[in-house]
N, CA, C and O atoms as a Tinker XYZ file with bonds, in Angstrom:
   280  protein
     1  N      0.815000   -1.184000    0.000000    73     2
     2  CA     0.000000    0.000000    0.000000    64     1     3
     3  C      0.867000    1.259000    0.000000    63     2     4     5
     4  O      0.796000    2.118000   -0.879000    81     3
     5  N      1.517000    1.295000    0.831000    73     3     6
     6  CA     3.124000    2.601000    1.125000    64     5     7
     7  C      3.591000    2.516000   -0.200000    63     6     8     9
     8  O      3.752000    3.600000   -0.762000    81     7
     9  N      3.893000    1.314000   -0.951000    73     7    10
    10  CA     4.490000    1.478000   -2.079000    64     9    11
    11  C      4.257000    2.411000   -3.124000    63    10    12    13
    12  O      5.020000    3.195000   -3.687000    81    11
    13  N      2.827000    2.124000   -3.295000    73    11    14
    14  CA     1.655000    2.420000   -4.606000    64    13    15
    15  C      0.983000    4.076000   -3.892000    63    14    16    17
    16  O      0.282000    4.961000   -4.384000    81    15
    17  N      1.287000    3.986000   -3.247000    73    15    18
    18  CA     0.219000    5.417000   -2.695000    64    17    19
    19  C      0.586000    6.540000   -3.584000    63    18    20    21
    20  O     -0.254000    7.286000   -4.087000    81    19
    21  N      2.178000    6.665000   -3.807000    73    19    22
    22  CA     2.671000    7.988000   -4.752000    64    21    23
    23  C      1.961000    8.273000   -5.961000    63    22    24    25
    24  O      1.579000    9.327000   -6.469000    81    23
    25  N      1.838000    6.465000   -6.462000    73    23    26
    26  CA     1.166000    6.362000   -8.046000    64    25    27
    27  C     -0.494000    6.872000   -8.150000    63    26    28    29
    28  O     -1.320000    6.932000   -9.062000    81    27
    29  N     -0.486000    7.174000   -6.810000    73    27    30
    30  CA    -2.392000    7.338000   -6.613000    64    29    31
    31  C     -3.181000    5.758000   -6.509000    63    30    32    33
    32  O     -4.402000    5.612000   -6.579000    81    31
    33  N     -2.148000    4.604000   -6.320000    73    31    34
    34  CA    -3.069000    3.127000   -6.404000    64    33    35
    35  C     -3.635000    3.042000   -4.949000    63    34    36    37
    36  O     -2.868000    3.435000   -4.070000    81    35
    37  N     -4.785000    2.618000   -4.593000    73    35    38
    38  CA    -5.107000    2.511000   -3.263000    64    37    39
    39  C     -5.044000    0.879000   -3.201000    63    38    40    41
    40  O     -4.862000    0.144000   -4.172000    81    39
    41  N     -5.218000    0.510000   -1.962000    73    39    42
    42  CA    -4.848000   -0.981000   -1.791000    64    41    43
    43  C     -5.982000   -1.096000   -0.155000    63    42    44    45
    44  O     -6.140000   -0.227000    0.702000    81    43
    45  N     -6.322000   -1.881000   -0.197000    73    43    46
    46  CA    -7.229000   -2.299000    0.681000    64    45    47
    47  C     -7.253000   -3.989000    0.926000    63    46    48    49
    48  O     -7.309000   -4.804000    0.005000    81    47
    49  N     -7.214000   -4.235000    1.976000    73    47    50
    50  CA    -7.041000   -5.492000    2.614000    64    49    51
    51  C     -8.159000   -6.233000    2.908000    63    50    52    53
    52  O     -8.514000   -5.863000    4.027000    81    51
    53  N     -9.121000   -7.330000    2.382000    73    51    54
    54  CA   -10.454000   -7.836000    2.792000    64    53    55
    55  C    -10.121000   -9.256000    3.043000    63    54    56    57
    56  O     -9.691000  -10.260000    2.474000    81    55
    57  N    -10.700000   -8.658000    4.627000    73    55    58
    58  CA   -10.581000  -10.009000    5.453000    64    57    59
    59  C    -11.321000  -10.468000    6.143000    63    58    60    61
    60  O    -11.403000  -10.206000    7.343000    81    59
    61  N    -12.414000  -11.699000    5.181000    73    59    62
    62  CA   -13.472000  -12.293000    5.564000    64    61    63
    63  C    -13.510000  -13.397000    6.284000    63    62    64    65
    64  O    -12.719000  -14.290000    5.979000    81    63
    65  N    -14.678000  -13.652000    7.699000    73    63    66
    66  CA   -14.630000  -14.971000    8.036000    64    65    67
    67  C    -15.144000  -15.758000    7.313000    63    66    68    69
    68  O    -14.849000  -15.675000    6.121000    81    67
    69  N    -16.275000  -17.010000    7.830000    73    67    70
    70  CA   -16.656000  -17.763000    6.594000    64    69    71
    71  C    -17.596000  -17.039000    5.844000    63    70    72    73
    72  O    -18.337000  -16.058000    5.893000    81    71
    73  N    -17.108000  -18.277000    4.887000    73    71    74
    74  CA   -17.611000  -17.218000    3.391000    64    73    75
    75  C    -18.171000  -18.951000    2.703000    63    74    76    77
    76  O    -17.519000  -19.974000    2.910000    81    75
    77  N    -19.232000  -18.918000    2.049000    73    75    78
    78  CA   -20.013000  -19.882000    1.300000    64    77    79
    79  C    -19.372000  -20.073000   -0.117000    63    78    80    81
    80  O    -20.133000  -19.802000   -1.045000    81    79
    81  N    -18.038000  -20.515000   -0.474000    73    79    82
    82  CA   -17.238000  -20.778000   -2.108000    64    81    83
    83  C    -16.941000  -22.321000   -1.765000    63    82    84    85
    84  O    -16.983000  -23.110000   -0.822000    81    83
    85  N    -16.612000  -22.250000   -3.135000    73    83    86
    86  CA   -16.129000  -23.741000   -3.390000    64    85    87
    87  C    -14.739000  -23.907000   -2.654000    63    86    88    89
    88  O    -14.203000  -25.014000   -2.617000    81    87
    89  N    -14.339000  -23.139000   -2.248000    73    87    90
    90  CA   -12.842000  -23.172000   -1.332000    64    89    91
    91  C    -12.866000  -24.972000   -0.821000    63    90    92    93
    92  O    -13.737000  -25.662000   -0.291000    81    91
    93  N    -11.396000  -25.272000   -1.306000    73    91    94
    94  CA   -11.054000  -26.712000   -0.514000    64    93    95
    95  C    -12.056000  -27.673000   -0.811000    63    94    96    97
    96  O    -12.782000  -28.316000   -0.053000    81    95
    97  N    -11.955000  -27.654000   -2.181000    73    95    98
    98  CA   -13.546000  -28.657000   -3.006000    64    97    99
    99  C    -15.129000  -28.644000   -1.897000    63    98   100   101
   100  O    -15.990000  -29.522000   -1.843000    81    99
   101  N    -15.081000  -27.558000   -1.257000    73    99   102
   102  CA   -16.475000  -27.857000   -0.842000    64   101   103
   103  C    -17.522000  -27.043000   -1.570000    63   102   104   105
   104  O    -17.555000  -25.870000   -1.944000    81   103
   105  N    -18.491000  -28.209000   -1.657000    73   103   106
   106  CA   -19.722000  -27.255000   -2.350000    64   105   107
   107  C    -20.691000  -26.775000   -1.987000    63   106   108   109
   108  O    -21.341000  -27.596000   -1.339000    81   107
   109  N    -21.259000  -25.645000   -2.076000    73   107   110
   110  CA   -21.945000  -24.789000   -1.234000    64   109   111
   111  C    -23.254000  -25.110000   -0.861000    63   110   112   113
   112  O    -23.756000  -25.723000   -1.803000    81   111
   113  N    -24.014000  -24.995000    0.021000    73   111   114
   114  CA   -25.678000  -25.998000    0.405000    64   113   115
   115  C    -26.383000  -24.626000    1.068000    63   114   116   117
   116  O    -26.145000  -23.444000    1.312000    81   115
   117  N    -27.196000  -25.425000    1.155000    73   115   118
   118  CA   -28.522000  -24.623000    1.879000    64   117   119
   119  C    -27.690000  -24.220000    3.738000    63   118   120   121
   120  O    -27.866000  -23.173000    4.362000    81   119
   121  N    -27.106000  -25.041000    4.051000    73   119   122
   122  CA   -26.258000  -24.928000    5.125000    64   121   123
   123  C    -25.482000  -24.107000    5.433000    63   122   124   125
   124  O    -25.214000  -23.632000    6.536000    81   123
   125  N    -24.928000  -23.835000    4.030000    73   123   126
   126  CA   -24.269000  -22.167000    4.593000    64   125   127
   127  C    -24.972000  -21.037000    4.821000    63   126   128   129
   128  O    -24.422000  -20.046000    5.301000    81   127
   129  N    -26.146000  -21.060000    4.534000    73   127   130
   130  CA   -27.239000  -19.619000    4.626000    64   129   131
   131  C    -26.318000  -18.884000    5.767000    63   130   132   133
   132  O    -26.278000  -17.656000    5.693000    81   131
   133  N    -25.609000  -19.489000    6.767000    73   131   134
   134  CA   -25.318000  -18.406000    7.838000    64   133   135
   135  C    -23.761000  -17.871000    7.558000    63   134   136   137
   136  O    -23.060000  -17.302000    8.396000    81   135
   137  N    -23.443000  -18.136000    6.399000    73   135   138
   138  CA   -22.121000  -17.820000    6.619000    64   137   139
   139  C    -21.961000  -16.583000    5.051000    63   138   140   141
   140  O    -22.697000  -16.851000    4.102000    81   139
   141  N    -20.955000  -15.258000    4.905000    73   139   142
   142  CA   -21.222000  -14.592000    4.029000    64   141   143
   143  C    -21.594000  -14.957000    3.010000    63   142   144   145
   144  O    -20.987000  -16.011000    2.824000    81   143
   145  N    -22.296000  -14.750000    2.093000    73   143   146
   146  CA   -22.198000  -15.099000    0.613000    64   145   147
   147  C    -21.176000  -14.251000   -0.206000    63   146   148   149
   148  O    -20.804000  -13.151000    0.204000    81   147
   149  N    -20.792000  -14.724000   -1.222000    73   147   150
   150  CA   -19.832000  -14.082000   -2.357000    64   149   151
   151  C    -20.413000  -12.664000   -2.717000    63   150   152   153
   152  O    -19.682000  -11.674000   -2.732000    81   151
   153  N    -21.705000  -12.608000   -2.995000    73   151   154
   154  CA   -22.324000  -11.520000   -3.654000    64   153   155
   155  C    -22.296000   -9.997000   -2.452000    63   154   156   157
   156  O    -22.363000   -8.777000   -2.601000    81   155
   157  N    -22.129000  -11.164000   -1.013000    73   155   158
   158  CA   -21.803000   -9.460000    0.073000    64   157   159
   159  C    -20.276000   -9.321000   -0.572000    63   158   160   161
   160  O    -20.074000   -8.642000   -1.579000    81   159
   161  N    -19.571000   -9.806000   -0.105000    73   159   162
   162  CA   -17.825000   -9.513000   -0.235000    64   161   163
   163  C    -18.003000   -9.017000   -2.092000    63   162   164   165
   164  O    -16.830000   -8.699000   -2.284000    81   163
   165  N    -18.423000   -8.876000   -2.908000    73   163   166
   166  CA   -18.385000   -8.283000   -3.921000    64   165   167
   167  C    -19.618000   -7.116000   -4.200000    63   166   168   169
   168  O    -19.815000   -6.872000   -5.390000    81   167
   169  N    -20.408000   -6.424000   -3.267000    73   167   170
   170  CA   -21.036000   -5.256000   -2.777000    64   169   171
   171  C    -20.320000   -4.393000   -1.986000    63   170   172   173
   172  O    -20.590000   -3.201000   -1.840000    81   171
   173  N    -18.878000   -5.325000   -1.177000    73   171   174
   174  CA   -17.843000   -4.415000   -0.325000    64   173   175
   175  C    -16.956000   -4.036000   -1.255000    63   174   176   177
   176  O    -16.572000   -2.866000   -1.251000    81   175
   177  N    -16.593000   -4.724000   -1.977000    73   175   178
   178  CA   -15.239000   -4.358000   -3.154000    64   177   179
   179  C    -15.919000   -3.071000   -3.546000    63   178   180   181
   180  O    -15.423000   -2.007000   -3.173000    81   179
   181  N    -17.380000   -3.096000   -4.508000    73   179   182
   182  CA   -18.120000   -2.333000   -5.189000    64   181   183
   183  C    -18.222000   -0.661000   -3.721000    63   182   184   185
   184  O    -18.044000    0.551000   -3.840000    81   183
   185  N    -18.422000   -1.152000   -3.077000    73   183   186
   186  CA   -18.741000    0.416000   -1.863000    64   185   187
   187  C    -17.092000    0.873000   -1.644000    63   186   188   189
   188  O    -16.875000    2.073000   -1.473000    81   187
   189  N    -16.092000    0.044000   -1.649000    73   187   190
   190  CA   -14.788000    0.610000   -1.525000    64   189   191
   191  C    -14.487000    1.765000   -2.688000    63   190   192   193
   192  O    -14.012000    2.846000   -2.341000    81   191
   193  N    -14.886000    1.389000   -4.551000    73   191   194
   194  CA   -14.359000    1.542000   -5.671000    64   193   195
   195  C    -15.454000    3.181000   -5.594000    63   194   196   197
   196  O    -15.318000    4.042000   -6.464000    81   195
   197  N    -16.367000    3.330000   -4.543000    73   195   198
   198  CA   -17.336000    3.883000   -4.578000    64   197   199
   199  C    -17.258000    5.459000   -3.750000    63   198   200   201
   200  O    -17.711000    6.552000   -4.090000    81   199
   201  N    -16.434000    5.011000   -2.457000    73   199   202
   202  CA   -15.709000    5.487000   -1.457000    64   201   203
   203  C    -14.944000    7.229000   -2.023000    63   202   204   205
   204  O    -14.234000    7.508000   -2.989000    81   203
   205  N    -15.311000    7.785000   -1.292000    73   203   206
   206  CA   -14.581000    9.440000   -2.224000    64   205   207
   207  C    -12.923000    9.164000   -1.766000    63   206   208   209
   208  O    -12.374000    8.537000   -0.860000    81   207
   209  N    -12.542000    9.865000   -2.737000    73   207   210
   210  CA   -10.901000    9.644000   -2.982000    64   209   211
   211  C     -9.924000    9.937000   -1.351000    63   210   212   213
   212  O     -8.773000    9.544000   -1.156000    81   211
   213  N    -10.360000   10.331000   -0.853000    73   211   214
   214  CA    -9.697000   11.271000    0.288000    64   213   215
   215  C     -9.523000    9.908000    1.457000    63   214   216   217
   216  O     -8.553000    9.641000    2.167000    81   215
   217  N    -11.109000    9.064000    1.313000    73   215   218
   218  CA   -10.815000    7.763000    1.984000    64   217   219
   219  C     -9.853000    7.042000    1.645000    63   218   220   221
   220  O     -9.429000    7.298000    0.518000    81   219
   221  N     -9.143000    5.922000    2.397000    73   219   222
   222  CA    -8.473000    4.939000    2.323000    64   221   223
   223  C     -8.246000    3.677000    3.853000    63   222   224   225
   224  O     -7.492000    3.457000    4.801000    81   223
   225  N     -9.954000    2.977000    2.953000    73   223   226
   226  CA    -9.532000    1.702000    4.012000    64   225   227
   227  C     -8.839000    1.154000    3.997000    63   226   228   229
   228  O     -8.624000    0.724000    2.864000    81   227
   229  N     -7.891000    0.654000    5.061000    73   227   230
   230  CA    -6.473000   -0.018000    4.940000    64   229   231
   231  C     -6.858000   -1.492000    4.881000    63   230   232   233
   232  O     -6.517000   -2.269000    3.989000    81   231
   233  N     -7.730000   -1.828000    6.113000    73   231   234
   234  CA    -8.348000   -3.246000    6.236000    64   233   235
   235  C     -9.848000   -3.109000    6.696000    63   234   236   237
   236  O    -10.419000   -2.193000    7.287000    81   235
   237  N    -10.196000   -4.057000    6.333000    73   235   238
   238  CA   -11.508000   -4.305000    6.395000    64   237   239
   239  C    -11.750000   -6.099000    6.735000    63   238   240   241
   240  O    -11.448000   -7.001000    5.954000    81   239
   241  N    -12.444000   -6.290000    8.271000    73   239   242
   242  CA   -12.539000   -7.145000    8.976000    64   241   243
   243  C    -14.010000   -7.520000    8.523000    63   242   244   245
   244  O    -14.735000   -6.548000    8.738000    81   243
   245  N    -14.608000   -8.423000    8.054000    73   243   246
   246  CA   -16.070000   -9.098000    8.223000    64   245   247
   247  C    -16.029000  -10.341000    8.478000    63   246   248   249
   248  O    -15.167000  -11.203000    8.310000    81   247
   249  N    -17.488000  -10.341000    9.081000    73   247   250
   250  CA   -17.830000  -12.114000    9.791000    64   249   251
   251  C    -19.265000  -12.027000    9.466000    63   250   252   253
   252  O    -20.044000  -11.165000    9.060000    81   251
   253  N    -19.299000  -13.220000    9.795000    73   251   254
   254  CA   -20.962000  -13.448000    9.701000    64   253   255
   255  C    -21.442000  -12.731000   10.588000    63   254   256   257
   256  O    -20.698000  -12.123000   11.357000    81   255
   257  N    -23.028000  -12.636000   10.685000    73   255   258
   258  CA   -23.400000  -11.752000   11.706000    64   257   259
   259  C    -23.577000  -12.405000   13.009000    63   258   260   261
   260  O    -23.450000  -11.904000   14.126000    81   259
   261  N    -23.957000  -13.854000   12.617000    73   259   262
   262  CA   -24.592000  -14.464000   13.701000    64   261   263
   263  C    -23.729000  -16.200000   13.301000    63   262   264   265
   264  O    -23.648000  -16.515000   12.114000    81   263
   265  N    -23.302000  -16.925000   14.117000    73   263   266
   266  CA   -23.262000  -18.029000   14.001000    64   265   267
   267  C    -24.484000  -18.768000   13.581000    63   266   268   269
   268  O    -25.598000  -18.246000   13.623000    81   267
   269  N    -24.261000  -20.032000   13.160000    73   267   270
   270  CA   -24.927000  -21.510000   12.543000    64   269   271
   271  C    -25.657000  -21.548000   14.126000    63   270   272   273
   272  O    -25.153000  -21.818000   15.216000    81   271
   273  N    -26.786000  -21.235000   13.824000    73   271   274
   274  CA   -28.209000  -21.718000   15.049000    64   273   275
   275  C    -28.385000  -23.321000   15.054000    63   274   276   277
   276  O    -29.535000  -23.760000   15.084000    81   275
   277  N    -27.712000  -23.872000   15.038000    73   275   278
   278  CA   -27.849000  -25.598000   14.607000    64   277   279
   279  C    -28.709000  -25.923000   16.517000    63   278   280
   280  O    -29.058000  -27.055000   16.852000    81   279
């Protein structure tokens, strides 16, 4: 991020807990309902690219909201 800042590149760090992908051959079920979906973590990319210039999130922490009610 220090590197690129001169060039005007911003860099932002997204660091999700579980997340519902095919990660580690698993395939996604009705079971993950509690865990992010892909389509949030790509509405955060989209609100970052969105963000007025002056911002710069460095990191960005998400989790589910709520654990698996099992």
């Amino acid at each position: 991020m220090l590197d690129l800042r001169k060039y005007d590149v911003k860099v932002s760090t997204i660091m999700p807990g579980s997340v519902a992908t095919h990660f580690n051959n698993h395939e996604p079920n009705e079971s993950d309902a509690w865990k992010i979906q892909p389509e949030d973590i790509g509405q955060l990319v989209l609100d970052l690219l969105k963000m007025h210039p002056r911002t710069l999130p460095s990191k960005i922490e998400v989790r589910p909201s709520r654990p698996d009610k099992k």
